[in-house]
N, C-alpha and C positions, 0 to 999 in steps of 0.2 A: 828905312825903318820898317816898311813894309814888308819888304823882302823876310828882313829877319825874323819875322812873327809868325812866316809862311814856313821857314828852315826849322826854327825853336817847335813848332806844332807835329813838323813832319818824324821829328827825332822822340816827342813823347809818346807817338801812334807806335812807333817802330819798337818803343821799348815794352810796352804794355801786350802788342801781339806777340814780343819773345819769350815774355812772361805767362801768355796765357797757351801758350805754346808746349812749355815747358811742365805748368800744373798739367798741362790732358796727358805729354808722356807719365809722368810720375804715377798718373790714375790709372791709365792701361797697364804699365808693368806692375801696379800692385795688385788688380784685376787680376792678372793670369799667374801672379805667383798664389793670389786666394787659391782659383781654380782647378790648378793641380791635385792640390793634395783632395778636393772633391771628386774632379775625374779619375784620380786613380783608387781614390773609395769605393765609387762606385761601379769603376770595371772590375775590380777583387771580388763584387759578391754579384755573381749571375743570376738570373732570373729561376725564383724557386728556394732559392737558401733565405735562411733566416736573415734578419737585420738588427741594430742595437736602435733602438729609440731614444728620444729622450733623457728617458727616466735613467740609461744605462741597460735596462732590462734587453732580456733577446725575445725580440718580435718574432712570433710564427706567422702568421697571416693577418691580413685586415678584411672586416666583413662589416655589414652592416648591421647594427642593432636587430633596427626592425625584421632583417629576413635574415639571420644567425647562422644558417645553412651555407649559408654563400660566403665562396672563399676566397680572398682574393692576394695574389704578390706582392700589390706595389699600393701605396696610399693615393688617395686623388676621389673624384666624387662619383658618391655612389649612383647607378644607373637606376634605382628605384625609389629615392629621395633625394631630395635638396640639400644632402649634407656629405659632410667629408667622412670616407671610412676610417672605424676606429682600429686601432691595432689592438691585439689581442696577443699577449706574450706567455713565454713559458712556464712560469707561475702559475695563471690563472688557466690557462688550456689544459693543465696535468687534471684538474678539476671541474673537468667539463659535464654542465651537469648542475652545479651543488653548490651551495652557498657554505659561504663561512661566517660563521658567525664567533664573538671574540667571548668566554667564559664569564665577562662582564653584561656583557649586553643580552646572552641569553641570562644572567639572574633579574638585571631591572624588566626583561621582557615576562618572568616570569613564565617562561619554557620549561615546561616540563613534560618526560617519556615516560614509556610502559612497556613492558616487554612483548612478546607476540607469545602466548601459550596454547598448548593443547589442551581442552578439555570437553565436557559434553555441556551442549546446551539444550534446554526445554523450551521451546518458542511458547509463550500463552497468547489468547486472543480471547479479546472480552469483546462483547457484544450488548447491544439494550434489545430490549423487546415487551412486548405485553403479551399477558395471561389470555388466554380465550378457553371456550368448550373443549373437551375432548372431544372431537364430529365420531369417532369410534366408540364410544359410551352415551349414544343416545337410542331411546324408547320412543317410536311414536304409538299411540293408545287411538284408534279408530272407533268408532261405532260397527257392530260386526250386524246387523239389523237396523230396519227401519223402528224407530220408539222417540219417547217422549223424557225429556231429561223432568225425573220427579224435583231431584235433591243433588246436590252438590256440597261437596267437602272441603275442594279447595276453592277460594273465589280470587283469588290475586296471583296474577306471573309472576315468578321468582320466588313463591312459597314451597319451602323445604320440605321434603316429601320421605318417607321411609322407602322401603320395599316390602309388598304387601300391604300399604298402608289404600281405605277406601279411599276412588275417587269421585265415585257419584252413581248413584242410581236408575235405573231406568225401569220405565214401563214398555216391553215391548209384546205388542198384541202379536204379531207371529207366531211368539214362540206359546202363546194357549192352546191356537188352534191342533201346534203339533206335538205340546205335549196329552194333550183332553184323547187324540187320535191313538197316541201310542198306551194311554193307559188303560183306554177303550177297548184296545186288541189284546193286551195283558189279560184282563176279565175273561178275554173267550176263551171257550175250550172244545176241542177237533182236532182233527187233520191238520198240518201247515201253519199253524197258528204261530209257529217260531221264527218258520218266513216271514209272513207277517207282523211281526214281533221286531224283528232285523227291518225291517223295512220301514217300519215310524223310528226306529231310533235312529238310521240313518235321516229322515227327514227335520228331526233334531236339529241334528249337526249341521243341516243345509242352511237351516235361518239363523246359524250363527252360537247357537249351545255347543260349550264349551263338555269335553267326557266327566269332568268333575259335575258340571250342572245338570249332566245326564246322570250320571249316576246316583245325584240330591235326588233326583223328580223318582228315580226305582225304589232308593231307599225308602224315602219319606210317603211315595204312592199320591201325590198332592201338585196338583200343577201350579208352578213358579214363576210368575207373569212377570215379574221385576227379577230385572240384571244389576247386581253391583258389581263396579268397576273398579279393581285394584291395582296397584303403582307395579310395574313389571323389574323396576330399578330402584332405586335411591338416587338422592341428585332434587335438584330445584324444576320446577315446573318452568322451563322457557315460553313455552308458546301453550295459552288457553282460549281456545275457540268455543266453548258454553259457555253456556246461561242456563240458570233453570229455569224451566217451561218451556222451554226450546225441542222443537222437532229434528230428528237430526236420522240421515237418509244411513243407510250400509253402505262402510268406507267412507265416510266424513270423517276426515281428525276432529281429533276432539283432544288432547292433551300432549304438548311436545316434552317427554323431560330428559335433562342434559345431567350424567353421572358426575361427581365431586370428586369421586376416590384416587383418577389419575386424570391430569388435566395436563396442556399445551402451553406454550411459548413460543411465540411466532418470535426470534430473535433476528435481528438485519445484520448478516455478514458483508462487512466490506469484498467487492469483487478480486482484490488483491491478494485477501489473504482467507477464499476461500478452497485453496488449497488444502489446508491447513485443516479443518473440518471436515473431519467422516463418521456418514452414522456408525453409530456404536461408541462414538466418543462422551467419557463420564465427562460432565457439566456440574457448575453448583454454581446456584440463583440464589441470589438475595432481593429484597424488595424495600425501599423504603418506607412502607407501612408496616412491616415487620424488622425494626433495627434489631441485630444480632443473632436473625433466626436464617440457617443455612438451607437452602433446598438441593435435595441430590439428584439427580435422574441423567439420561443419557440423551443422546443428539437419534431420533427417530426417522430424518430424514430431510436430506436437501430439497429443496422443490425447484425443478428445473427453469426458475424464470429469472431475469433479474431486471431491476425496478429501474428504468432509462432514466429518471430523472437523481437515483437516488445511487445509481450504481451498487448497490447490495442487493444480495440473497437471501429468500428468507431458509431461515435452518428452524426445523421444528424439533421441541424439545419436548419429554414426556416428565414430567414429574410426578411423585408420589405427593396424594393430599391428601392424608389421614383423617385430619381432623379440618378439613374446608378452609384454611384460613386462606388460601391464597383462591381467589375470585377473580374472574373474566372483569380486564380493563386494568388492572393492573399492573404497573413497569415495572420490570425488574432487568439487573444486570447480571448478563450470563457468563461466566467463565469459563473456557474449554481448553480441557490439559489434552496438548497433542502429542507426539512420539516424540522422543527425548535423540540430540543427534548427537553421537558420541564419538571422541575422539579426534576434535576438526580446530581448527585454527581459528584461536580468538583475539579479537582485540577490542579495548575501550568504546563505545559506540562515539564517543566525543573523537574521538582519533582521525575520524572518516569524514572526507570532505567531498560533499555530491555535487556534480554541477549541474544534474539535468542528466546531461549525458553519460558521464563518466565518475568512477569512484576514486578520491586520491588520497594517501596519505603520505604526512613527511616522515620520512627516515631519518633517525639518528646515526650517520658514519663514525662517531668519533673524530676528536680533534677538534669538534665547535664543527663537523662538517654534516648538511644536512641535504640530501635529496627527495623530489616529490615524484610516490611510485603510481603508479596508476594498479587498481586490484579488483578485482571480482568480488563484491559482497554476496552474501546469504542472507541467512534467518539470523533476528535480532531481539532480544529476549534481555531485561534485567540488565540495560545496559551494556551487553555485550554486543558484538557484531561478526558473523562466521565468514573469514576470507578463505573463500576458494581458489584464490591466484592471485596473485604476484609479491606472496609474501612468504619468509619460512620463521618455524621457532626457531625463538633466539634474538630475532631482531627485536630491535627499539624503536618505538615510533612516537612523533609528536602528538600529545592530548594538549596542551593547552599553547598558544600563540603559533599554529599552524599556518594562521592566515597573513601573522605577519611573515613571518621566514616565506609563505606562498608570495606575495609581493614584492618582496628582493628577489627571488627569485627569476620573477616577471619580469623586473626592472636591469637586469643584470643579463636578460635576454636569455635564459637556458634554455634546453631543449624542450622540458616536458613543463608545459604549463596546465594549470588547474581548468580557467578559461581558454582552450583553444575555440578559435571561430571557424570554423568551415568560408574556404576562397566564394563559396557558394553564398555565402550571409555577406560577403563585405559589400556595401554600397557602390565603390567603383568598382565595374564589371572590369573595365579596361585596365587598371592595377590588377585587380585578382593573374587576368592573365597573361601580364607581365612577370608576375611573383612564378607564372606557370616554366613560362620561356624567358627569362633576363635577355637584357644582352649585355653580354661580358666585355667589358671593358680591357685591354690590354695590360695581359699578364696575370689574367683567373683562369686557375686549376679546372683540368678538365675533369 
């Protein structure tokens, strides 16, 4: 009975190993009938020709996203991330570069272009500043003798003054001694007396008499002990140094007055766009204590310094002040028309996309197709902006959803981005200069 249990056991082992015998041949022959038609797929395309992907589509090369430059044969992972290279096919390589965008999705984007035109632009530049003195229409009034201030006319700084109008009196004993002498010598009469005669009227003129005050004392025969002092200008009296009763020495000021009729603008040009500003340029100031009243004058001259904390220039301006209304300490906003540029390439100023570094705008290709150029701005005026390069009349550019068409762009890995980063700013050093030198993986194009 035993026996038989040991026969019966030995005959199920033997049937189940012919069986499993059997499934491993069936798996190998069906193994190498798969593998055929793959190895001979893949001897038919050598290394370098295109392939069909997935999708059906004919693959040109696989690269990586992140470094789009780099081109590679064969799929497998990339040497400068943790990912598998993507293929890039025929379709989208014809359009290398550029997005597409579908005539749907630029309306809900609200995409809209402008042409690129010729025309001339006026760059303006406005400027603020405050009113001061003309320092070129000022009078200072000394005492020309030692004397005694009798009388005084004006008594308060910043009182309006004519020209010719008195400004005070004096008693100077000097001028007795040398007029009593010269009319002394008038009386005689001899020989030489006219030397003599010339020789006190010069002595006159030494203690400070004026040829008019001389010629009062011949007229009149009466010596003139008292000096009045009259305004040499018009303008407000700045700086009064008397008193009356006051002694006051030969060459003491004594009255500083500052001219009304054409007065200053110390205006602060930004240092960017003092280019832009040259004396002789017409200006017109307004002031907000005078709403609707224009001031015209011109730009008298740049002053060689500029304000380190403020970075501006001061530009001094002359204006005409007929009638006084504009007074030192006053703001006003200067406007300066400069040289009109004619003939140069314009575009929207909203068009232009700066990053710092660089100027970009999107091109409209046609077809929903859209590229970002990189250009040389100018002078910008009124909304416009002058490109000097990399643009021609004619073209189309994006003014409004720029920045999204700029992030498919980014995203889609194209060549010219808004944001490039210099290998020098990335934080790993050791990536930068791997992005410098890859190493190429087997079957990237030399």
């Amino acid at each position: 009975m035993k026996n038989n249990k040991i026969i019966l056991a030995a005959i199920i082992a033997a049937l189940l190993g012919a069986a499993g015998y059997g499934l491993y041949r069936m798996g190998m022959s069906h193994g190498k009938n798969m593998a055929a038609p793959m190895s001979s797929a893949t001897a038919s395309s050598p290394v370098g020709v295109s392939k069909t992907g997935d999708s059906g589509k004919k693959v040109l090369y696989w690269h990586d996203p992140m470094v789009p430059d780099q081109k590679f044969d064969k799929p497998g992972k990339s040497p400068f991330m943790d990912m598998e290279l993507v293929p890039v096919y025929a379709d989208d390589a014809s359009d290398d570069g550029k997005v597409n965008i579908s005539p749907r999705v630029q309306q809900n984007l609200g995409i809209r272009t402008a042409e690129v035109t010729r025309g001339n632009l006026t760059s303006a530049v406005v400027a603020v500043g405050s009113v001061a003195y003309n320092e070129r229409d000022v009078a200072v009034v000394q005492a020309r003798s030692n004397g005694f201030v009798e009388r005084l006319y004006l008594r308060a700084p910043l009182d309006p003054v004519r020209k010719g109008q008195a400004l005070a009196e004096m008693y100077v004993p000097e001028w007795v001694a040398a007029q009593e002498e010269y009319l002394a010598v008038r009386r005689m009469q001899g020989n030489g007396v006219d030397e003599l005669l010339g020789g006190a009227r010069q002595r006159m003129r030494l203690v400070g008499m004026t040829d008019d005050q001389i010629r009062l004392v011949e007229a009149s025969g009466k010596v003139q002990a008292r000096l009045t002092i009259f305004a040499p200008i018009g303008g407000v009296v700045s700086e009064l140094a008397v008193r009356e009763g006051m002694t006051v020495m030969a060459g003491a000021p004594m009255f500083k007055i500052n001219g009304l009729a054409m007065i200053w603008v110390n205006a602060d040009v930004p240092e960017s766009l003092a280019a832009q500003v040259r004396p002789g340029n017409a200006v017109e100031a307004r002031t907000p204590a005078l709403q609707g009243t224009v001031f015209k004058g011109k730009v008298s001259a740049i002053l060689p310094d500029v304000n380190p904390a403020t970075r501006t220039l001061k530009a001094r301006i002359e204006l005409a002040n007929p009638s006084g209304q504009l007074v030192p300490g006053m703001f006003a906003t200067i406007s300066f028309s400069s040289v009109a540029h004619k003939d140069i390439l314009l575009v929207p100023t909203e068009a232009v996309i700066q990053t710092g570094t660089r100027s970009v705008v999107m091109v409209a290709q046609g077809n929903g197709k859209f590229i970002p150029t990189e250009v040389e701005i100018g002078n910008e005026s009124n909304g416009q902006t002058e490109i000097r390069k990399g643009l021609g009349a004619g073209q189309k550019v994006v003014v409004s959803g720029q920045f999204l068409i700029d992030s498919e762009a980014s995203l889609t890995g194209t060549e010219t981005r808004m944001a490039a980063t210099p290998a020098a700013d990335k934080p790993d050093e050791a990536m930068a200069e791997a992005l410098k030198t890859p190493a190429k993986p087997t079957g990237a194009k030399q």
